[in-house]
N, C-alpha and C positions, 0 to 999 in steps of 0.2 A: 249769057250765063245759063248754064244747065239745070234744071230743076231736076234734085234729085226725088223720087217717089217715097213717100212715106208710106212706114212698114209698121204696120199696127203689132204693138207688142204684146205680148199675153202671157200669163205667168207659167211656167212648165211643171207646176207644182201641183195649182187647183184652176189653173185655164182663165184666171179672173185678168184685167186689165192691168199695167203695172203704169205705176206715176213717176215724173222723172223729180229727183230728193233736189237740193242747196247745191250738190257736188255735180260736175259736169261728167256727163256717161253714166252716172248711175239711175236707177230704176228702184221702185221698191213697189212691191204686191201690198195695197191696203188691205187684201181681206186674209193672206196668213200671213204676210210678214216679212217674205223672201227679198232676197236683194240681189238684184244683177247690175253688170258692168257692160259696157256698151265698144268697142274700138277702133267708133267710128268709121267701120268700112262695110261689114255686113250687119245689119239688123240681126238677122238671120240663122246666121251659120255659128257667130263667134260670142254668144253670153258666156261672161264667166258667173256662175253659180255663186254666190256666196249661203254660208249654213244661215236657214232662216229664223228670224226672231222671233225670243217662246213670248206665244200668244199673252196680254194682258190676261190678269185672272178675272172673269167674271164677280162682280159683285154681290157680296152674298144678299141674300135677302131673310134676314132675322127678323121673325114674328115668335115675337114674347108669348110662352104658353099663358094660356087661358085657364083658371082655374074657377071648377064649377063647383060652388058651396050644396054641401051632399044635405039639402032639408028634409028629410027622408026623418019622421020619429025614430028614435031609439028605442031598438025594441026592451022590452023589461027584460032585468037581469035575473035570474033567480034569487031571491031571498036566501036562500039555504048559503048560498055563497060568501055574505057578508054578514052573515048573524053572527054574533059575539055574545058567547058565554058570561055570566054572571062573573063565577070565577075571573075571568079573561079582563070583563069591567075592572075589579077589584084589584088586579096584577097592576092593570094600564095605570088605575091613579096616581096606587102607589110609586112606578115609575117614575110620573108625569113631578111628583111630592120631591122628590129624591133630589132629579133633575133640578128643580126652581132651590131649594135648599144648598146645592154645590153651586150655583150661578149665582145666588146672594153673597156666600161664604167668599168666591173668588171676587166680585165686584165689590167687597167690602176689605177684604187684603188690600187691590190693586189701589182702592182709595188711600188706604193707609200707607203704602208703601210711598204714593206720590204725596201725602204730608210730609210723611218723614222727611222725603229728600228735600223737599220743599225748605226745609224747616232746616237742613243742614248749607243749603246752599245759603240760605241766609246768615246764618251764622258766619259761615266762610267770609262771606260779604263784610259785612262789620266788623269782624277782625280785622285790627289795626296791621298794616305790612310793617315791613322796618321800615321804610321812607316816612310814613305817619308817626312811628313812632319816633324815630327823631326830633329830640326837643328845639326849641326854639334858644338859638344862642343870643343872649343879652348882648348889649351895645358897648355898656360898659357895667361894673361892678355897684353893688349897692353900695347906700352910704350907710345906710343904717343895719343894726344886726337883722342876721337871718336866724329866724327862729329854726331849731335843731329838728330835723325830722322836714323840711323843705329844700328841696333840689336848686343849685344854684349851674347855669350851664352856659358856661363861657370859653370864647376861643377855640372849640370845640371838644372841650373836655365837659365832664357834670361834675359836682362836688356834692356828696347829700352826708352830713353827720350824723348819727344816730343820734335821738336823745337818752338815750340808755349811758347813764354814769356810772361807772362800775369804781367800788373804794374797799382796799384791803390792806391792814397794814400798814399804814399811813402811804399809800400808796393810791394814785387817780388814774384810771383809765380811761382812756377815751376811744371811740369808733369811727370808720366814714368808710364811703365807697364812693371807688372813682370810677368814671364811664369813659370811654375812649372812643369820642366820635367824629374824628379828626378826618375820618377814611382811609386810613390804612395803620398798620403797627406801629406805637410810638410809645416814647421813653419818657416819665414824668419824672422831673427831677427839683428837688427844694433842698434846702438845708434844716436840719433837727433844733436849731437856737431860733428858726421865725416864728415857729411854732410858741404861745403865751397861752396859759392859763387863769385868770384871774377869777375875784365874783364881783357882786356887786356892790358890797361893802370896802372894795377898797383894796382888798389883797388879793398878791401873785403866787402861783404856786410852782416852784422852780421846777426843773425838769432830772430827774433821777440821775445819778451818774455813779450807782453803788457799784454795778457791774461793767461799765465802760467809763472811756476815758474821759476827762471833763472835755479834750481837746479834739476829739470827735464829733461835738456839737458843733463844729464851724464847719464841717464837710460834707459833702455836698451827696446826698444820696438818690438814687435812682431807680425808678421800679417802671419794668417794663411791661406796656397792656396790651392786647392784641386788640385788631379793628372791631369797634361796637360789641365791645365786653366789657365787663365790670370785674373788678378786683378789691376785695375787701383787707383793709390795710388798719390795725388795730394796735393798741399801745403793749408794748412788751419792755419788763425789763433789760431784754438784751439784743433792746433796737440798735445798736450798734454794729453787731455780726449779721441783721438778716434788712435785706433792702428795702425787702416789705413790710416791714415793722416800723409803727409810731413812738417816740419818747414816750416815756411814762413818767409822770408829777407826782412828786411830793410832797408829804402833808396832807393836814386833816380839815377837811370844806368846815368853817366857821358856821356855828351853831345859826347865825343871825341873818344868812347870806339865803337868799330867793330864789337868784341868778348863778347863772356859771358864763363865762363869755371865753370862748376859743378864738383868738388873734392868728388868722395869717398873715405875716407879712410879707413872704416872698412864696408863695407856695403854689410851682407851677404857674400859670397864667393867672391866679388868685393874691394879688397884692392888695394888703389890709382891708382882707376879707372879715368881718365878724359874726358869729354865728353864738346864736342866746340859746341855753339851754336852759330849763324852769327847774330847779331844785324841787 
């Protein structure tokens, strides 16, 4: 076997030694970077050049200034400079008066105004929505009379009669207001003969039939309420023609009588309902 002569390689760039890389035939210059190809037949004659690799950048060397505290006295300043006139005093206070005067005026609104709203958010608060105000519907119906001027709220209707007894003419009027809390629009219907008036003495007092027909009191009437409204429904002579009109009674309430007692007996979801009214 031949020994071939080994050919010391040198970089053609800066003359430095070149090292052979991972890859077979190549060369690389450690001190610029260069890189040659070798084709295994002349050392010599046949490097292919490759462009050489840009140098790493030197790392810099950052030194934090130094800051030299100047203890050097301050020389004196003229007086003439900062002297302040008499007058000039008198200006500044009154400034200074003015200023603290506008900064109490406004920190004493900004308090007041955060009462206020304080005080309105509150309110808000405590006010009952509609879900709170919704009464509580009863299970079933009293037995005993309800006294006139007390909310009765069943099925979800409310039934409250005034105690206001109106008398003209030998003529009785009576009052009530109906609530409709059913959850949506509905039609309240009774007939004008379950409707009684009596007192407590013992007597009834029929129901009007000057302006309507007697045979109208068996027919069946209807008034219609919208959701969580009230509609006030009051005794007229010519409850006959209008749907929301009550009978109106006949005769004169007995000198001797305390009580007045309104009898429903079919009235709406209100079956022999009684309600006391105090003469």
């Amino acid at each position: 076997m031949k020994n071939k002569k080994f050919v010391k390689v040198e970089c053609e760039n800066c003359g430095a030694s070149l090292s052979l890389t991972d890859r077979r035939g190549e060369y690389r210059c450690k001190f610029c970077g260069s890189l040659f190809m070798n084709d295994e037949e002349k050392l010599n004659d046949r490097w292919i050049k490759t462009p050489p690799l840009e140098p790493e950048p030197e790392p810099l060397n950052f030194e934090p200034p130094v800051f030299i505290q100047d203890t050097s006295p301050i020389t004196d300043i003229p007086s003439s400079s900062f002297s302040v006139k008499k007058g000039n005093k008198t200006a500044i206070a009154i400034t200074l008066s003015l200023i603290s005067i506008c900064l109490t005026i406004a920190v004493c609104s900004g308090l007041s105004n955060i009462s206020s709203s304080s005080v309105g958010v509150f309110s808000e608060s405590v006010e009952p929505t509609d879900q709170e105000a919704t009464p509580v519907m009863l299970s079933s119906l009293p037995t005993n009379p309800v006294l006139a001027g007390q909310a009765v709220a069943y099925q979800g209707w409310e039934l409250l009669l005034d105690h206001g007894i109106s008398t003209q003419r030998n003529l009785i009027t009576i009052s009530l207001s109906l609530t409709n809390w059913t959850g949506a629009d509905a039609n309240f219907r009774y007939i004008p003969n379950d409707i009684k008036l009596m007192d407590d003495v013992g007597n009834e007092y029929p129901i009007s039939t000057d302006s309507c027909d007697a045979d109208l009191l068996f027919f069946q009437k209807e008034i219609s309420v919208d959701a969580r409204n009230t509609t006030e429904i009051e005794s007229s002579s010519s409850w006959c023609r209008h749907d929301g009109a009550l009978p109106i009674f006949s005769g004169t309430i007995a000198s001797n009588a305390s009580k007045l007692y309104v009898v429903f007996s079919n009235f709406g979801p209100f079956t022999n309902l009684i309600c006391e009214v105090d003469l």
